[in-house]
C-alpha positions as CSV (number, residue, x, y, z in Angstrom):
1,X,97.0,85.1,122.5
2,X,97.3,84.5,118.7
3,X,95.9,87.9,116.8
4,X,95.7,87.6,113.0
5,X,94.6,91.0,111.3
6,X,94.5,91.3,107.4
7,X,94.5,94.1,105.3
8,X,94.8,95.8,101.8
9,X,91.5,94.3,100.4
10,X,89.1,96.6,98.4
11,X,87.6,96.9,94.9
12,X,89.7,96.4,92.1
13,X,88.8,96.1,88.7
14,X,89.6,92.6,85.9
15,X,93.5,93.0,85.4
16,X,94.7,94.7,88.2
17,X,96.4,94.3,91.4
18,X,96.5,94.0,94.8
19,X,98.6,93.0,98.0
20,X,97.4,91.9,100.8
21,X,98.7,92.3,104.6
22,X,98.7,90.1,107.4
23,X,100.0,91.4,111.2
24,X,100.6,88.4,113.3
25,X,101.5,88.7,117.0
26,X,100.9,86.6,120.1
27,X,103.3,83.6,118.7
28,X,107.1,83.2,117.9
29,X,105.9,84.0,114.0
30,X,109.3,83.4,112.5
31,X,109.0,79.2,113.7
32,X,105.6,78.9,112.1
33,X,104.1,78.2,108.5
34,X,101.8,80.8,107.5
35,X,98.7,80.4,104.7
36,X,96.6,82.2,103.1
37,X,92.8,80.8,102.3
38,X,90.1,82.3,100.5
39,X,86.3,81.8,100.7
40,X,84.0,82.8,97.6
41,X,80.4,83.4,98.3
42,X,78.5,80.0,99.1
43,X,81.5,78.4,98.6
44,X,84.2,76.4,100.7
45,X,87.2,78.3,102.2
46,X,90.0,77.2,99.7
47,X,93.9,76.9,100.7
48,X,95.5,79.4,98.4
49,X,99.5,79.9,99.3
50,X,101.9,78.6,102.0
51,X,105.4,79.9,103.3
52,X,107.7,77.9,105.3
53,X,109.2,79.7,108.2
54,X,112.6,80.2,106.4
55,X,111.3,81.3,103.3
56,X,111.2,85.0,102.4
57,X,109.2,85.0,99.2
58,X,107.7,82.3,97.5
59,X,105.8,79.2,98.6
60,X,103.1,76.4,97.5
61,X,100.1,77.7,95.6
62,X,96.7,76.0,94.7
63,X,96.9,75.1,90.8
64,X,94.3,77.3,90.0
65,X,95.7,80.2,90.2
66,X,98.2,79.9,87.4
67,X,100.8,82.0,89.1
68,X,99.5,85.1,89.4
69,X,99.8,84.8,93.1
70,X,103.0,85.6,95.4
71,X,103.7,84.9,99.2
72,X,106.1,86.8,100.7
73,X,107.1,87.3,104.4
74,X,109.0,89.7,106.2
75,X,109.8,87.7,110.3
76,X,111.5,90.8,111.7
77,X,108.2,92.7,111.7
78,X,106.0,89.5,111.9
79,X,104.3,90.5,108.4
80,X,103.1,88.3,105.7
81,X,101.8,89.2,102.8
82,X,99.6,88.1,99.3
83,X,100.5,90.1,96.0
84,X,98.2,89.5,93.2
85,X,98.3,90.0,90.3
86,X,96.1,90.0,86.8
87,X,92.8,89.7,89.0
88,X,89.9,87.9,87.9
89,X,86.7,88.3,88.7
90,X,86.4,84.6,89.9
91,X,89.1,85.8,92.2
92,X,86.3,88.0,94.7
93,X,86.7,86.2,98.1
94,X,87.2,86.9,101.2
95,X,90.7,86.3,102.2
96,X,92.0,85.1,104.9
97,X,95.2,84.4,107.4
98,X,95.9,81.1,109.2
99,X,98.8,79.6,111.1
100,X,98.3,76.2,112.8
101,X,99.7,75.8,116.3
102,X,99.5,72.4,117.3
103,X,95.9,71.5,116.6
104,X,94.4,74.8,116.7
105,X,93.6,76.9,113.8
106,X,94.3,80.3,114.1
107,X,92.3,82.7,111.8
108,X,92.2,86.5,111.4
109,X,88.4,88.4,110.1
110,X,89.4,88.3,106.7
111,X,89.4,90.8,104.4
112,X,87.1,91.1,101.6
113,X,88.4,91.1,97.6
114,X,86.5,92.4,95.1
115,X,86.9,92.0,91.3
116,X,84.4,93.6,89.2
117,X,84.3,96.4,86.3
């Protein structure tokens, strides 16, 4: 079956950086759009990036975050990743993986971002 499992998150302070991991296995990753979605506290979980199967680096990303964000994957180890960059506090969410396969949403646990001084 589908297995998501992110990584990387942790507490980081205004400024910095992180990158985020996602393992996929259970699909034929390298066919499949992958996003990454984010869910602030009391708040609606938000499409953040998308890579197209082809694409190595780069993707779509939601206005609001001004480019600070990058997608990335890497299909020969079914990997795909979120580096970012110049972290804000509004930026604490928990992160998430998704793929779509058909009409079912696949989601990993998440994994929690935290920007604070």
């Amino acid at each position: 079956q589908v297995q998501l499992v992110e990584s990387g998150g942790g507490l980081v302070q205004p400024g910095g950086s992180l990158r985020l991991s996602c393992a996929a296995s259970g699909f034929i990753f390298s066919t499949f759009a992958m996003y990454w979605y984010r869910q602030a506290p009391g708040k609606e979980r938000l499409l953040i990036a998308t890579i197209t199967p082809e694409t190595r680096s780069g993707g779509h990303y939601a206005e609001f975050l001004e480019g600070r964000f990058t997608i990335s994957r890497d299909n020969a180890n079914n990997m795909v990743y979120l580096q970012m960059n110049s972290l804000k506090t509004e930026d604490t969410a928990v992160y998430y993986c998704n793929t779509l396969r058909g009409l079912t949403n696949h989601w990993g646990q998440g994994t929690q971002v935290t920007v604070s001084s």
